[in-house]
C-alpha positions, 0 to 999 in steps of 0.5 A: 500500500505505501508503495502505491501511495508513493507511485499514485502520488508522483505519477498520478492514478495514469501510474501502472500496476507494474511501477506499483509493483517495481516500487514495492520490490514485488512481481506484479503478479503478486500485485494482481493476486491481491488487487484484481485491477488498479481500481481494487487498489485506488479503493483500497487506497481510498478506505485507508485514507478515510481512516486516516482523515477520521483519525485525525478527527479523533485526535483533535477533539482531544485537544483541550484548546478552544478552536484548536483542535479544528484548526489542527484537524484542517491543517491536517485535511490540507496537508493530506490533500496537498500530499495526494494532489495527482490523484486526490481526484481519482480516490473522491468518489471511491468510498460509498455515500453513507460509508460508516468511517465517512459518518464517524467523520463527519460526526466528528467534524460537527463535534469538533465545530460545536466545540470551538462555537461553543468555547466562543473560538468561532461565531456562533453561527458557523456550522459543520456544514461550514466547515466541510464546504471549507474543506471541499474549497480548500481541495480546490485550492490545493488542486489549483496550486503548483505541485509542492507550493503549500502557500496558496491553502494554508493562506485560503485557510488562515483568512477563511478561519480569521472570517469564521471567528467570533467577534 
């Protein structure tokens, strides 16, 4: 799986199953007897990242800090998607509307929202809806920027969050 991360990354989902395979220092038969196709794969890829997202989400509702731990949880989400730009696109539709680790997620994104809006860190009107649609602007933005150029989404997110805050 890190193999493919690494080949899916550098030379987006076009990437072969033998590049795969040679990255992993494996025969690609092997790769084929796990993974049917590439598409096997990207959705393996796919359910193993929402893993990742959603235990981000965990770990910053841990944080004690009003507003800190959503501002952790996007700079991750920002990070994450910036590291996958190549084929961050191709892994979207992937995992299945109504997904169980999509839901805890988002669960864990309006936690995360009402405990920032309720410490006072953001308006009392923003919403987990706001925060997702924030999250979908900042993949665009990431999308939009040169490859290895973090500038451009760190800035859109530092001005959107200065904007969701309270007054």
């Amino acid at each position: 799986m890190s193999a493919a991360r690494a080949v899916f990354a550098e030379q987006g989902p076009q990437a072969s199953m033998e590049s795969v395979a040679a990255r992993a220092g494996l025969g690609v038969g092997t790769i084929y007897r796990r993974f049917p196709g590439k598409d096997a794969l990207l959705d393996a890829i796919a359910r193993l990242l929402t893993e990742e997202i959603d235990q981000a989400a965990t770990a910053a509702l841990e944080d004690p800090a009003p507003g800190a731990g959503l501002e952790r949880f996007l700079e991750f989400v920002g990070a994450f998607h910036a590291e996958k730009r190549r084929y961050a696109a191709a892994l979207t539709d992937r995992v299945a509307d109504g997904d169980a680790v999509s839901a805890r997620t988002a669960g864990r994104v309006q936690q995360l929202t009402q405990k920032a809006v309720d410490a006072g860190h953001l308006s009392h009107d923003v919403t987990a809806d706001d925060i997702k649609a924030l999250i979908v602007a900042m993949r665009g933005v990431v999308t939009a920027a040169p490859d290895g150029d973090d500038a451009p989404w760190r800035r859109f997110l530092r001005i959107h969050l200065a904007g969701l805050r309270a007054v």
